[in-house]
C-alpha positions in Angstrom: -14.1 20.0 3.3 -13.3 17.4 0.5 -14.7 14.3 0.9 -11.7 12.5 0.5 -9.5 15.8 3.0 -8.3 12.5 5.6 -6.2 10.8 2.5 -4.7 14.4 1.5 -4.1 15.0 5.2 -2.3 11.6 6.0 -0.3 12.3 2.7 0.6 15.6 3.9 1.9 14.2 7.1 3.6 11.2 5.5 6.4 13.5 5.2 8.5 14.0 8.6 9.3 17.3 7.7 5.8 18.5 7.6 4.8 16.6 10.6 7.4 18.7 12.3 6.4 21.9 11.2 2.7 20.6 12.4 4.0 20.2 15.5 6.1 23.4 15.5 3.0 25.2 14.7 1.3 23.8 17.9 3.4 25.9 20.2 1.6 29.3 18.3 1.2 30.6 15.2 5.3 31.1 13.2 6.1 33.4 10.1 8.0 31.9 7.6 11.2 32.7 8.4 10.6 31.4 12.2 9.7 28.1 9.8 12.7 27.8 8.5 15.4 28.4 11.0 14.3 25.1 12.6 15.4 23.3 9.7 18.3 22.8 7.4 16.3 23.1 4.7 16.0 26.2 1.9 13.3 28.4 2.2 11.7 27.3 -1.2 12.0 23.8 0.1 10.1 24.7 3.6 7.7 26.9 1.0 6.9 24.0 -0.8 6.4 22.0 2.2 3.8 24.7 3.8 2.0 24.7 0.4 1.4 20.9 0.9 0.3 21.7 4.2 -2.1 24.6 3.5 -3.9 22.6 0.0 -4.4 19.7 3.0 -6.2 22.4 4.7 -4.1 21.8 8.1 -2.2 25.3 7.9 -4.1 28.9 7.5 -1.7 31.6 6.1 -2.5 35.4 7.0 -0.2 38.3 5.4 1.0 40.7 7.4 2.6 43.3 5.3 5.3 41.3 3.8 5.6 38.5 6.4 3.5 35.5 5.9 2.3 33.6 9.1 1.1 30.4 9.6 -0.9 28.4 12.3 -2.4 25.5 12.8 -6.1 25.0 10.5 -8.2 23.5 13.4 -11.1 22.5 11.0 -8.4 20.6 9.1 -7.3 18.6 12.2 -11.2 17.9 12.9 -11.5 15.9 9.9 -8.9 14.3 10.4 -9.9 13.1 13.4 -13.5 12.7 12.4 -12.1 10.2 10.1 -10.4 8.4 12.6 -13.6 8.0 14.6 -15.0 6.8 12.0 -12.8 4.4 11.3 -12.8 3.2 15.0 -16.3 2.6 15.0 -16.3 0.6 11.8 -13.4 -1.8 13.4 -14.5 -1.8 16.9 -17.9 -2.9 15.7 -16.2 -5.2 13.4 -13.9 -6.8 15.4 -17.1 -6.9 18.2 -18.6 -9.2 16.1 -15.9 -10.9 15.2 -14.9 -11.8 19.0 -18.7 -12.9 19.3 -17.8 -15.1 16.8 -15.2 -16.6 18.3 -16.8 -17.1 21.8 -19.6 -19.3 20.0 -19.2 -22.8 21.7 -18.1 -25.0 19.4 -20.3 -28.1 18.5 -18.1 -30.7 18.5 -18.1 -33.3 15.8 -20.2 -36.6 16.2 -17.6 -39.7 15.9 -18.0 -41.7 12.9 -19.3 -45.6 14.0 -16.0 -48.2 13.1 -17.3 -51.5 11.4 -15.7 -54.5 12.5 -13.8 -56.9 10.0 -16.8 -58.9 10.2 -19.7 -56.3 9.4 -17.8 -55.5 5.9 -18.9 -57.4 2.4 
């Protein structure tokens, strides 16, 4: 996996198009034209849109004489979610601290002595 596979994955699923066909994919493994009859979109459009999908590494395509199928990449939804673990454990140690922080009791501020008129030069 790229080093960088979460960003391509989140821009991949920016779109609501592909996050649908994610999700359609979920129920089982679709060929193409399965794809495209749940959306009223053009077949070169939902092609294009699978392409994104398969260079993010969250869709495998297998050929079956001339029908392409598609399913669901589990590696591809493991980084994805290895990222977000990660991510968690950055800001829940972070913000850990931070409420530690924020718990500290707070010295409170000596008051500053008043002169009298009198004491003053």
């Amino acid at each position: 996996m790229a080093k960088y596979i979460a960003m391509d994955i989140f821009t991949a699923l920016a779109d609501p198009t592909r996050r649908h066909i994610v999700e359609f994919l979920g129920k089982g493994e679709q060929a193409v034209g399965a794809i495209t009859e749940q959306f009223e979109l053009s077949p070169p459009a939902i092609s294009q849109h699978l392409k994104v999908l398969k260079e993010a590494e969250l869709v495998h395509v297998r050929i079956d004489g001339q029908r392409r199928i598609y399913s669901l990449n589990p590696q591809g939804l493991t980084a994805l979610d290895d990222w977000l673990n990660r991510m968690r454990r950055f800001w829940n140690g972070s913000l850990d601290a931070l409420e530690r922080e924020l718990r500290k009791p707070v010295a409170k501020p000596k008051p500053k002595s008043v002169k009298s008129r009198g004491d003053q030069k």
